[in-house]
C-alpha positions, 0 to 999 in steps of 0.5 A, spaced: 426 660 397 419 658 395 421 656 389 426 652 391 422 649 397 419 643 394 426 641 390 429 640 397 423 636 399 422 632 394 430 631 394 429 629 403 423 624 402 428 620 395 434 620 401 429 617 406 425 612 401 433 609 399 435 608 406 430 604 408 430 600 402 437 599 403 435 596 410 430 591 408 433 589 404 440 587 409 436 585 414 432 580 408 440 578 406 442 576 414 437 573 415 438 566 411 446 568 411 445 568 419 442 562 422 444 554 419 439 552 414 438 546 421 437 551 426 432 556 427 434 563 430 431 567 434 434 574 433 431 576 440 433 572 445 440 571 441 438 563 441 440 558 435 436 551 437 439 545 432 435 539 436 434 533 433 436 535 426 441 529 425 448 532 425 454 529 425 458 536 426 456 543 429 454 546 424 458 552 421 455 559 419 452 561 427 451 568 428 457 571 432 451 574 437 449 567 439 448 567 446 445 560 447 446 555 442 442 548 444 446 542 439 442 536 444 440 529 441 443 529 435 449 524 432 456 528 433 461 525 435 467 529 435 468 536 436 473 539 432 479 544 435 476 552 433 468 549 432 466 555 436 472 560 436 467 566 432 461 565 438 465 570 443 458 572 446 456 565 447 454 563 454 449 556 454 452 551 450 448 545 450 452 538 446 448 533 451 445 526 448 450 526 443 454 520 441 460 524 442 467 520 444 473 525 442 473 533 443 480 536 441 484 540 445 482 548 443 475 545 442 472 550 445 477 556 444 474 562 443 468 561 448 470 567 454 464 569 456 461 561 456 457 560 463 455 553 462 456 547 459 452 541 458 456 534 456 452 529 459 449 522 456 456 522 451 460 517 451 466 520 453 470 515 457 475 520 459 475 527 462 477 533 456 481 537 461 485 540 455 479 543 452 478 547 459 483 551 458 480 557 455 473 557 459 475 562 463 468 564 466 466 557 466 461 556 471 457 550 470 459 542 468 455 537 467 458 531 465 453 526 467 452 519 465 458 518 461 462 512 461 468 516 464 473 510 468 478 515 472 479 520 474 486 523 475 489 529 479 488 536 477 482 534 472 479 541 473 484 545 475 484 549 469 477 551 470 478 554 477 471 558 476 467 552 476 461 553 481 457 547 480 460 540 477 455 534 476 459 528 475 453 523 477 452 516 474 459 514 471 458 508 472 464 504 470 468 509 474 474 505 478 478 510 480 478 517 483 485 521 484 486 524 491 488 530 487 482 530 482 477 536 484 484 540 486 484 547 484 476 547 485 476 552 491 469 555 488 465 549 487 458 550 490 455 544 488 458 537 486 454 530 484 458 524 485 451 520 485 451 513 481 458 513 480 461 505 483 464 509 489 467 503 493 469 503 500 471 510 502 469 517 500 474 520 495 478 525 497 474 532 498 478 537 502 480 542 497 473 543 496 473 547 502 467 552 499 463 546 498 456 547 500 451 540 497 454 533 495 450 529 493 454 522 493 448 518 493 448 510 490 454 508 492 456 503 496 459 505 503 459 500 509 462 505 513 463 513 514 469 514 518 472 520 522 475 525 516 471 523 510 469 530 509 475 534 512 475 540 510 468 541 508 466 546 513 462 549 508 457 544 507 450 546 508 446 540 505 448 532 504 445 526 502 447 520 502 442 515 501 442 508 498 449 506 500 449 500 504 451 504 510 451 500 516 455 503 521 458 511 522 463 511 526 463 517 532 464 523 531 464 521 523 460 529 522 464 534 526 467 537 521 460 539 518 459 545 523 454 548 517 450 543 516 443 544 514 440 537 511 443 531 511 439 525 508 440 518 511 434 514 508 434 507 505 441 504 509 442 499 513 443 503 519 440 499 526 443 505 531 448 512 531 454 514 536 451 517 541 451 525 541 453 522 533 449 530 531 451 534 537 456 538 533 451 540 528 448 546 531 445 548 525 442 541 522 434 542 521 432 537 517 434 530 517 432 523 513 433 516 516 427 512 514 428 506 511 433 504 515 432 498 520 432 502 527 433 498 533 430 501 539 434 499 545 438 503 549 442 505 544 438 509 539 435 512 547 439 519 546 437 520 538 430 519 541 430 525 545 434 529 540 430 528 535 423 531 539 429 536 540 432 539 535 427 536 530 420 540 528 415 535 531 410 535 523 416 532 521 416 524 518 423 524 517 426 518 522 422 512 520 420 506 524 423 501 529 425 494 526 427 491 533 425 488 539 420 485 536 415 488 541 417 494 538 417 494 531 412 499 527 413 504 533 415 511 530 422 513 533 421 518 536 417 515 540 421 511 544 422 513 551 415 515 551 409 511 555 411 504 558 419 505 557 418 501 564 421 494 559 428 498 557 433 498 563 439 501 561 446 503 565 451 508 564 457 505 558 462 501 562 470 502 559 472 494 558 479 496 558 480 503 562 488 507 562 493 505 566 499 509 568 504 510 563 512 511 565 516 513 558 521 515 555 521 522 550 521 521 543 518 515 542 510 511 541 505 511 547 497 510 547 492 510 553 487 505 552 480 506 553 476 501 550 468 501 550 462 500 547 461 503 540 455 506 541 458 511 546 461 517 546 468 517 548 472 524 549 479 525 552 481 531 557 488 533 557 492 536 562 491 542 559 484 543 559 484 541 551 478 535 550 479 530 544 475 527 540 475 521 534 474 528 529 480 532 532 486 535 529 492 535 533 499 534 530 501 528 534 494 526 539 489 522 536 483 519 539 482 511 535 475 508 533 476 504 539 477 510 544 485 509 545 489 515 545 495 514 541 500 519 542 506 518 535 511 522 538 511 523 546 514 530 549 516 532 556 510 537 556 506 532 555 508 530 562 500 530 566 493 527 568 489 524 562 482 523 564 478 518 559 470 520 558 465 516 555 457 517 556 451 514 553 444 516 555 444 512 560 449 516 564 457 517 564 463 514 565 469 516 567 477 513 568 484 517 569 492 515 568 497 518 569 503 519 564 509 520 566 515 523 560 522 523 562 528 525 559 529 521 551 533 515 552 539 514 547 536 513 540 539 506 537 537 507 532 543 512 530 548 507 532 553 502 529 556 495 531 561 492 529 567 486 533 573 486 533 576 479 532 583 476 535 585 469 531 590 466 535 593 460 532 596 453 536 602 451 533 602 443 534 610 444 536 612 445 543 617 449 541 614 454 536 614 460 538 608 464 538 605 467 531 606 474 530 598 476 531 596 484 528 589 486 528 586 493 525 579 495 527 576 501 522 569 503 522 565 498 521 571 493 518 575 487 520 583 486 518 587 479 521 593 477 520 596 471 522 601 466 520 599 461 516 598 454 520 591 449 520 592 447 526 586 449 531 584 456 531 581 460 537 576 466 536 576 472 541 570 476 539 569 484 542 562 487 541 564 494 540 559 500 540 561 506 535 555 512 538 555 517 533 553 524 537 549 531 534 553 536 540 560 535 538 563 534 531 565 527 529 573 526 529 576 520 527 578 515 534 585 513 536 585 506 534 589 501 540 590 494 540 585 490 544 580 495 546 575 498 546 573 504 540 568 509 542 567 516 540 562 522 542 558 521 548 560 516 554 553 512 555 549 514 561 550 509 567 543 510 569 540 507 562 539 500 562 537 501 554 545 500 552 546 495 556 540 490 554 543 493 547 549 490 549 547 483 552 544 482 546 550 484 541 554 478 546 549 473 546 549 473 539 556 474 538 557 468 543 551 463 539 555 465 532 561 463 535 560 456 538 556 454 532 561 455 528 565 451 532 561 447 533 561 445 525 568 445 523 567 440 530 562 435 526 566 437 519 573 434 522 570 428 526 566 427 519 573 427 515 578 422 520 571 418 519 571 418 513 579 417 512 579 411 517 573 408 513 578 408 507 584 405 510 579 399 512 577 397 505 584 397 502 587 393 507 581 387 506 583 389 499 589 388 500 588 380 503 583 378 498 586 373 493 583 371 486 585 363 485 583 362 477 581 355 477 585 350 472 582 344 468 588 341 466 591 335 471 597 334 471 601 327 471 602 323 478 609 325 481 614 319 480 618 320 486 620 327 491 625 329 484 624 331 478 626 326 473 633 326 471 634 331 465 629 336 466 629 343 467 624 347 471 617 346 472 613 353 470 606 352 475 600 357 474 600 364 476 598 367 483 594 373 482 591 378 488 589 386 487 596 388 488 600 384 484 603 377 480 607 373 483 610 367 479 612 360 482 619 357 480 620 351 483 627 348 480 629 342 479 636 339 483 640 333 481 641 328 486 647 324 487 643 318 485 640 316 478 633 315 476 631 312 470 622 313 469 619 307 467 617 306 459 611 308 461 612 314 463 613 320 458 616 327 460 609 331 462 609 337 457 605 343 459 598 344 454 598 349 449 592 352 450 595 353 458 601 357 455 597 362 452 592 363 457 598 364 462 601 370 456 594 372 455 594 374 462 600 377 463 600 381 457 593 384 461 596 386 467 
């Protein structure tokens, strides 16, 4: 044993001297294999940091291990599918200021165990919502300042985990989809700060675990009630720099949790009164740099400020106007000489009036007073509406009208409308009457039988066979047919279509009435209305077109007369053509002897040619013409004129 004892010694000490060779010398081949030769690596903290180092990709060879990996201000413009998929424990990665304008879908597969992502100052212009599928754990999105111009419904739904999102400075935002943060039912923190927002705010109400909104630098010259509905979560808001002018009341009832709320650098001259009492844990608020007014109307938020608002707080600016008052500190207003400011309890310009009405139908209370006053309703059943209520069918308008959608018999009560300022209150009842739903017009069809009755102008003449068939809303005439006269007799005929009984086709009888379901109620004066409407415009349709067809026979015998006229005058002109020849002085009142007859100039009118034959007759006697006479023979040129004619005609 003693000899053998430093053999094993010996052995143990060559075993223990090759194994740790063999572990610097892995160690030495990890290192440079390990970390990208543009990054640097800290093996403890599981951290790769390749900033500014001028790449253009992420680079490969990351250790698996890698917890956070930092690629910021580089040049990377795209991120490919699979860039990540070996780096299952990383939980940080940061790509912001990059010149990034595409990321593939499955860019960021593999990543399950990533918290964070940081995407701002990009030039992305649309949101990579493919490439969210695989971020399971996703926690925080930061997509700040890239040139994003929409964002459309269901843009984050595939991260459901996401607890903070900063949107800010999208300045060439345009649109924002109603159902574009759907599915974020674990958002803690939303920026919206900086992103051209224009009008109305965005719709926020599937956010219901939302705690900060930060929507900043927007433009919003009102906030209505409902723009945050459904954020009864809401700890702080800030909306500062907005162009507010005006809030409406009851604009913040739907943030019961309020902690802090930051107006400052508005437009804001005056609140709603009682604008915070539904803020029961608001402590810390801004309204400086506005333009307070501090007239009666800002009197009650004076009071409430001292009362609600720790006394060492700067919060609530200066007063702007009267200019008597302008550099006085807000909540001082009813404090020291208020003897100058005389202000009364609000005034309804238009109180409520009692109201009979039907069931079923539109009605409204008005109660119209000044803005800055607080306007609430007291139902007969002791409920109190404000402008911020949420009643299926009541609402309180921005002007103080109670306007009722869909009226019921229930609804039957004394309405009580109750307005107050910090002066006093004041109140106004109506009474509504509801009684039973009248017949809906709506669900009925009108239609007209029409007779045509045709005149014969022959006495005798039997009267035509006349058929009429009613179906529906249809009509079918038969008549025999004649041009003479015909007269219309039109009967409006109401077909009521009824829910109680199952419809069965109507019996049919000439020259009545065709009704089906439930007779009208005798006491309604709608259906009758209904059908002094239906005749008076059946009666005005009727004698227009009889009126026309009046004009149109009286224009066509006109005309006709008119016809006859010119062709008779026509007629009666006569064309004589005028001859040039002369013709030879008559010898005596007979022809000369030995002669035939004497062809004359032809006669011509519009109508037709009548030629002249005056023949020559012998007489008893004998007469001989002078030697100086010559028998007149018709000139050649004349002949062919007259032919010429003739041919023509």
């Amino acid at each position: 044993e003693l000899q053998h004892g430093p053999f094993w010694k010996a052995a143990l000490l060559c075993v223990l001297f090759l194994m740790v060779q063999v572990c610097v010398e892995v160690a030495a081949m990890a290192g440079p294999q390990g970390c990208p030769t543009d990054c640097s690596c800290n093996n403890q903290l599981s951290k790769v940091v390749c900033t500014r180092r001028g790449l253009t990709r992420v680079p490969p060879g990351i250790p698996s291990n890698t917890r956070h990996l930092n690629l910021m201000e580089n040049a990377i413009k795209s991120v490919q599918a699979d860039s990540f998929r070996n780096l299952h424990h990383l939980e940080v990665l940061q790509l912001g200021r990059n010149a990034i304008r595409q990321i593939e879908v499955g860019a960021f597969s593999g990543l399950t165990n990533l918290n964070t992502l940081e995407l701002f100052d990009n030039r992305l212009t649309v949101v990579p919502s493919g490439a969210f599928e695989y971020l399971s754990k996703l926690r925080e999105l930061w997509l700040r300042n890239n040139p994003i111009e929409s964002i459309p419904s269901y843009a984050f739904n595939r991260v459901p985990s996401l607890m903070r999102l900063d949107l800010g400075e999208l300045r060439k935002l345009e649109y924002i989809s109603d159902g574009a943060f759907e599915g974020l039912v674990n958002l803690k923190y939303l920026n919206l700060g900086m992103c051209n927002i224009r009008g109305e705010m965005p719709n926020l109400t599937p956010l219901v675990g939302l705690e900060e909104l930060e929507i900043s630098e927007n433009l919003f010259p009102e906030i209505k009630p409902g723009s945050f509905g459904g954020l009864s979560s809401l700890k702080k808001l800030w909306i500062m720099n907005s162009q507010i002018g005006l809030i409406e009341r009851n604009a913040f009832d739907d943030l019961a949790s309020l902690v802090e709320l930051n107006l400052a650098h508005n437009n804001l001259s005056s609140l709603p009164h009682e604008l915070f009492t539904p803020l029961k844990y608001l402590v810390e608020l801004h309204l400086h740099h506005n333009p307070w007014n501090c007239g009666c109307d800002s009197l009650w938020l004076a009071r409430w400020l001292r009362e609600y608002i720790p006394t060492n707080s700067t919060c609530c600016g200066r007063c702007h106007s009267p200019a008597h008052m302008r550099g006085c500190q807000l909540v001082e207003l009813d404090r020291g000489d208020t003897g100058e400011m005389q202000c009364s309890a609000p005034f309804i310009a238009d109180a409520p009036r009692d109201l009979n009405i039907s069931a079923e139908r539109v009605a409204e209370l008005r109660c119209r007073t000044a803005a800055m006053s607080a306007v609430r309703w007291l139902l007969p059943n002791g409920t109190v509406l404000t402008h911020a209520s949420s009643h299926p069918r009541i609402t309180v308008l921005s002007d103080g009208t109670l306007n009722f959608s869909n009226v019921l018999a229930g609804d039957t009560g004394m309405y009580t409308c109750m307005v107050s300022n910090a002066a006093g209150n004041s109140n106004a009842s109506a009474y509504l009457n509801v009684s039973a739903a009248e017949l809906n017009t709506s669900n009925l069809s009108y239609f007209t039988t029409v007779t045509v009755e045709v005149l014969s102008p022959r006495s005798e003449m039997t009267k035509p066979k006349t058929t009429t068939t009613t179906a529906g809303a249809s009509t079918t005439t038969t008549a025999s047919p004649s041009v003479f006269q015909p007269v219309f007799i039109s009967t409006p005929t109401v077909l009521l279509q009824s829910t109680d009984t199952p419809p069965s086709r109507p019996s049919v009888v000439p020259g009545s009435k065709v009704t089906t379901g439930k007779p009208p109620n005798p006491a309604s004066t709608s259906l009758d209305e209904v059908m002094k409407t239906t005749k008076i415009i059946i009666g005005c349709f009727v004698a227009v077109t009889l009126l026309a067809a009046i004009m149109l026979i009286v224009f066509y015998k006109l005309r006709k007369r008119h016809q006859q006229r010119s062709t008779v005058a026509a007629a009666r002109t006569v064309e004589i053509i005028p001859v040039e020849e002369e013709l030879p002085p008559p010898a005596s009142a007979a022809n000369i002897a030995g002669q035939g007859a004497l062809t004359l100039p032809e006669i011509r009118d519009h109508n037709s040619i009548y030629k002249l034959d005056y023949n020559t007759h012998n007489s008893d006697y004998s007469y001989k013409p002078k030697l100086e006479y010559s028998t007149h023979k018709p000139n050649e040129d004349f002949k062919k004129q007259i032919t010429y004619k003739k041919k023509k005609i």
